[in-house]
Kinemage of the C-alpha trace (Angstrom):
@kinemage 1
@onewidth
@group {chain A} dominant
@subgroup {mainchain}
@vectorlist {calphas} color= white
{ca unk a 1} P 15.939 -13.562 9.273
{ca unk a 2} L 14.763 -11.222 12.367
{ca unk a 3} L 17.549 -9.797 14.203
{ca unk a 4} L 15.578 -8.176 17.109
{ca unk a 5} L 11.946 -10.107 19.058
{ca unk a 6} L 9.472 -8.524 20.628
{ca unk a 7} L 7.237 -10.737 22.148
{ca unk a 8} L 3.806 -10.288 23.700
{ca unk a 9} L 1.060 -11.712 25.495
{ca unk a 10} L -2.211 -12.484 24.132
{ca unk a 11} L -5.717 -10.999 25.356
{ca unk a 12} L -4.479 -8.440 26.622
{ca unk a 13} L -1.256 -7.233 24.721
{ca unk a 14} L 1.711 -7.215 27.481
{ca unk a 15} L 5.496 -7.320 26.621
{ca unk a 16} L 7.209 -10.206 28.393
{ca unk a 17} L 10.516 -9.683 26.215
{ca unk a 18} L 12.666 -7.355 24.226
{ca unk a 19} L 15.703 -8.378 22.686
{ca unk a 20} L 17.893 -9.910 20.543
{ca unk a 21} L 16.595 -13.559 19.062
{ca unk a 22} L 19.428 -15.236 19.890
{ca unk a 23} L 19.329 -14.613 23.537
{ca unk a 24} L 15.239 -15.441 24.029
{ca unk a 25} L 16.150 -19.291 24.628
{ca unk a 26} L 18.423 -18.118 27.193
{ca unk a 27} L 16.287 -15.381 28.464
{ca unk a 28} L 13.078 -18.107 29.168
{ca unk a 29} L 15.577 -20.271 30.863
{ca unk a 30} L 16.990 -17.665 33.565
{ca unk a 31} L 13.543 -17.413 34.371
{ca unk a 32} L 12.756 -20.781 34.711
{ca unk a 33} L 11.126 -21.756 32.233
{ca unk a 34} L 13.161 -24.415 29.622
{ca unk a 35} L 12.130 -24.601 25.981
{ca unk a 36} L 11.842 -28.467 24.331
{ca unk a 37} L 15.329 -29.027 22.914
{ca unk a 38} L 13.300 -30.665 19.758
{ca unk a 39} L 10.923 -28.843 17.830
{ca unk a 40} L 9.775 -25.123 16.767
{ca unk a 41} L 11.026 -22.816 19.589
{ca unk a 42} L 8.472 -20.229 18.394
{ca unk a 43} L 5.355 -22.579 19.190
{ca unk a 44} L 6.749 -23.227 22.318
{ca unk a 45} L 6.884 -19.631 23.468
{ca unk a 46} L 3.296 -19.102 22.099
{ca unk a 47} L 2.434 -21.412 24.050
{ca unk a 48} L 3.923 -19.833 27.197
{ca unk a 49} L 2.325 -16.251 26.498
{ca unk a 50} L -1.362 -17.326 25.340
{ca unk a 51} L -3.535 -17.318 28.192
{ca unk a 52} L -5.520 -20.466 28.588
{ca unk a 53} L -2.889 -22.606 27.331
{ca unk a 54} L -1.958 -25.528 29.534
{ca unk a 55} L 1.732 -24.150 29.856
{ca unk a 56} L 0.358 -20.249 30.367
{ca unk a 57} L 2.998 -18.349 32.590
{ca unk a 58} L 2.111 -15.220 31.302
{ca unk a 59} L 1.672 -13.177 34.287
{ca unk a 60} L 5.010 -14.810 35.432
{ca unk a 61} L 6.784 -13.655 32.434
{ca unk a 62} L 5.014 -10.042 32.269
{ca unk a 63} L 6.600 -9.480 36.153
{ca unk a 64} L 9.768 -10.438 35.049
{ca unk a 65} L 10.075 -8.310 31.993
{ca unk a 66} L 8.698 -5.015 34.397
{ca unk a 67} L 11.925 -6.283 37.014
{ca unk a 68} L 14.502 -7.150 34.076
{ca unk a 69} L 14.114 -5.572 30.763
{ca unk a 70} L 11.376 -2.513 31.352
{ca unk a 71} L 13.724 0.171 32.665
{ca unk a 72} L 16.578 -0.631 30.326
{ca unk a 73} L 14.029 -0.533 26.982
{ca unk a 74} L 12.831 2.664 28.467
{ca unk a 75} L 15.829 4.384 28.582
{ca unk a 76} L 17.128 3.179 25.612
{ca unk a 77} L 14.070 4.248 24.132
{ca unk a 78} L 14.226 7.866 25.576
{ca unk a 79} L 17.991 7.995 24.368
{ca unk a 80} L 16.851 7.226 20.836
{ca unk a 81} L 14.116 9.556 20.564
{ca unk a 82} L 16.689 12.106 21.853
{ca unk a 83} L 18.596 11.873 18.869
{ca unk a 84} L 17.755 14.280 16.214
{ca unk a 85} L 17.584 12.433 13.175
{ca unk a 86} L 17.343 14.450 9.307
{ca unk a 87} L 14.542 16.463 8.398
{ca unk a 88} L 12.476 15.574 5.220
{ca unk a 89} L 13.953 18.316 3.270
{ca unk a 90} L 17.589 17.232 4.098
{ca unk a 91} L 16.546 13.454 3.206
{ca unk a 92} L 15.508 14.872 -0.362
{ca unk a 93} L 18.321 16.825 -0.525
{ca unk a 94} L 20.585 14.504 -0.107
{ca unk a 95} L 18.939 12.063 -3.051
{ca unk a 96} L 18.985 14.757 -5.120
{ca unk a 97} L 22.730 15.462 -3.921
{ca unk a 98} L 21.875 19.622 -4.239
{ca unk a 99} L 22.082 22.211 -0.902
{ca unk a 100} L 18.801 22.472 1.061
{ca unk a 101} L 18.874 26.226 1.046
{ca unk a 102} L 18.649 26.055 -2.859
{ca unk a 103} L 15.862 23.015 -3.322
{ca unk a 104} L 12.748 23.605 -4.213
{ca unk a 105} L 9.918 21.217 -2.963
{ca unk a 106} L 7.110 20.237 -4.389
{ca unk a 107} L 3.980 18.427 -2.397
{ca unk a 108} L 4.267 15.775 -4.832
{ca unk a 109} L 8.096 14.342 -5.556
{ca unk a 110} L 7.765 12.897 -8.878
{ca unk a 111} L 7.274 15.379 -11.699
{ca unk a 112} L 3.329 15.441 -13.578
{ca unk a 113} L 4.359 13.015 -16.611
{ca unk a 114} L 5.905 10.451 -14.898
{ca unk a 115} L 2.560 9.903 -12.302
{ca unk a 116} L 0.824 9.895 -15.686
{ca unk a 117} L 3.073 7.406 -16.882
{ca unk a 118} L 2.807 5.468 -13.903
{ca unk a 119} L -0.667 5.649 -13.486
{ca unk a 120} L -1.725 4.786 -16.806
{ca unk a 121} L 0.682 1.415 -16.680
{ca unk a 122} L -1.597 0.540 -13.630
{ca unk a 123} L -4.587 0.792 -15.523
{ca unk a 124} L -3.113 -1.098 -18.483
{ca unk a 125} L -1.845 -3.810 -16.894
{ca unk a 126} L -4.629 -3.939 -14.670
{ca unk a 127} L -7.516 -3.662 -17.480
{ca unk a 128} L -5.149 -6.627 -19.461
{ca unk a 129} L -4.877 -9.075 -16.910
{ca unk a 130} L -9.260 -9.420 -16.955
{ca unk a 131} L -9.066 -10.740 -20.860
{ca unk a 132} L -12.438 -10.126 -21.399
{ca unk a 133} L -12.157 -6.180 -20.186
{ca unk a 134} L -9.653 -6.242 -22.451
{ca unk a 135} L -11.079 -7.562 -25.327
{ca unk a 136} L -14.341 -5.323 -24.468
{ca unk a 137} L -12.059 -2.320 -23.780
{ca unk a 138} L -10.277 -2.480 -27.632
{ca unk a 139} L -13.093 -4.513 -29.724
{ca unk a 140} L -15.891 -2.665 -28.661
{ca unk a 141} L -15.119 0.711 -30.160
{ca unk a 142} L -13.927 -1.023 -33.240
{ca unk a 143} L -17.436 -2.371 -33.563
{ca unk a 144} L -19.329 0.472 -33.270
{ca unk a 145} L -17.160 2.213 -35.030
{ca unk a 146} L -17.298 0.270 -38.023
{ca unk a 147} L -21.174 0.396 -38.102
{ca unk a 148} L -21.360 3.747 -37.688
{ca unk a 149} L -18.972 4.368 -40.567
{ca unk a 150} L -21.272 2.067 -42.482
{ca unk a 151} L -24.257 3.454 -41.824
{ca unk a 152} L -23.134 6.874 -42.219
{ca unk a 153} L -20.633 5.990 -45.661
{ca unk a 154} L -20.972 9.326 -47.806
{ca unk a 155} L -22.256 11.827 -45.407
{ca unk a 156} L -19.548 14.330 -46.246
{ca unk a 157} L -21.040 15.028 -49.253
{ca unk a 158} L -24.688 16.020 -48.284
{ca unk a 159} L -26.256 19.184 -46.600
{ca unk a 160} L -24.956 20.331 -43.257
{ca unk a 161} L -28.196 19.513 -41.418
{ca unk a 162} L -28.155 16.055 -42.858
{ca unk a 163} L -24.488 15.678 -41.186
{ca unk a 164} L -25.655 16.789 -37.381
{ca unk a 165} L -27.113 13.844 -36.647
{ca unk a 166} L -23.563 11.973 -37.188
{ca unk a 167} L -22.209 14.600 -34.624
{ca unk a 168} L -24.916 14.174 -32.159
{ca unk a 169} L -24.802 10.491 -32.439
{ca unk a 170} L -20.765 10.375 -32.431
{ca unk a 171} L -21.101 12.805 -29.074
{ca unk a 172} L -24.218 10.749 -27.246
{ca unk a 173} L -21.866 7.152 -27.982
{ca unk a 174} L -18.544 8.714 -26.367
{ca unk a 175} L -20.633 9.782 -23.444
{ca unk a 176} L -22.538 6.260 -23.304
{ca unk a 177} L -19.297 4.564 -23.682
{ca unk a 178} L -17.765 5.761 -20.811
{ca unk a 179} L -20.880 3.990 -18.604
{ca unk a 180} L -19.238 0.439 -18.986
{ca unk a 181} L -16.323 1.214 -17.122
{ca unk a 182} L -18.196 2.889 -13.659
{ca unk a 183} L -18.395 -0.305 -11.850
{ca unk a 184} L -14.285 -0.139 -12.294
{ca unk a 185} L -14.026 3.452 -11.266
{ca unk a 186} L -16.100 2.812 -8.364
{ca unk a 187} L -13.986 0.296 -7.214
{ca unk a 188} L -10.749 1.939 -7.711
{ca unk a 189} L -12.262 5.037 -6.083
{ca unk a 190} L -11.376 3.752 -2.671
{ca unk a 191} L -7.691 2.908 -2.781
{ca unk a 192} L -7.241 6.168 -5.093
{ca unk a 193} L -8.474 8.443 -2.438
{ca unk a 194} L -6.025 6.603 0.025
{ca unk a 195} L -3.198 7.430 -2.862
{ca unk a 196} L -3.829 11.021 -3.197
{ca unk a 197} L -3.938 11.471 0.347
{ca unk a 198} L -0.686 10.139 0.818
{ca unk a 199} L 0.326 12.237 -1.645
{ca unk a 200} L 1.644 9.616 -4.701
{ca unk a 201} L 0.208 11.866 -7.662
{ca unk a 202} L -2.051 14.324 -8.680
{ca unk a 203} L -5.632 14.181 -8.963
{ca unk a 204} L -5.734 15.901 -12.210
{ca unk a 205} L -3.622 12.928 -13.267
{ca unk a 206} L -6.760 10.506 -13.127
């Protein structure tokens, strides 16, 4: 599964070896220091890195990988970070397949409806897989709605200060409504900020 190891010591962090996973067996036992031919390799060389274990050869190891491997990670190292690698704007650019002197960028890739549209799934699914905010979330206005119609049944056709008190009550419910889902917003509130940050959509989209 994992090509390349990097392993380290415990309490403090020190490498004691870079390389390919293939070659760590080998590696431990040019330095002396065999691994059982039965069992989990990888509990065997946590064993030799955690400190306090009865087979701890940590600072052993640590010298080794300063004599052996330190220099030639270094420089390889310094040789990669040498290498200029594409800008941002030429990574777009070449998704989008167009010429970076014609592209326009945006600070947020993906255009206004589709953050809507991927927000608002979120929240959906989210909201659905709690059945009873669900059920609150669709039911609820339903109620109210339907005893408000029933309680107010004919007030079209009486006197305009008669019908104000439907308004004021329609506008005073929406507002009140709106309290049941705070506890949700406030908890959302904290991975949201970390989204917009990063950039993912809009604010205005929430």
């Amino acid at each position: 599964l994992f090509d390349t190891l990097v392993l380290l010591t415990s309490n403090p962090g020190r490498v004691v070896y870079h390389g390919p996973m293939c070659d760590a067996q080998l590696y431990f036992w040019s330095q002396g220091f065999g691994l059982p031919a039965s069992g989990n390799p990888a509990d065997a060389l946590l064993d030799l890195v955690t400190p306090g274990s009865s087979v701890d050869v940590t600072d052993a190891l640590v010298a080794a990988f300063q004599h052996r491997q330190a220099l030639v990670v270094q420089e390889a190292a310094a040789a990669a970070a040498a290498v200029a690698g594409p800008t941002v704007v030429e990574l777009v650019a070449g998704m989008k397949g167009r010429e970076v002197r014609g592209l326009r960028l945006s600070k947020r890739a993906a255009p206004w409806h589709i953050q809507v549209r991927a927000v608002l799934g979120r929240n959906v699914r989210t909201t659905f897989r709690n059945p009873l905010a669900g059920a609150l979330t669709i039911f609820l206005p339903c109620i109210m709605g339907t005893l408000l119609g029933s309680v107010f049944q004919g007030i079209g056709g009486k006197i305009f200060t008669q019908q104000t008190s439907v308004f004021f009550i329609l506008v005073t419910g929406s507002c009140f409504q709106s309290m049941g889902f705070m506890s949700e917003l406030i908890q959302e509130r904290a991975y949201m900020k970390y989204e917009t940050s990063e950039a993912l959509y809009d604010e205005s989209v929430m």
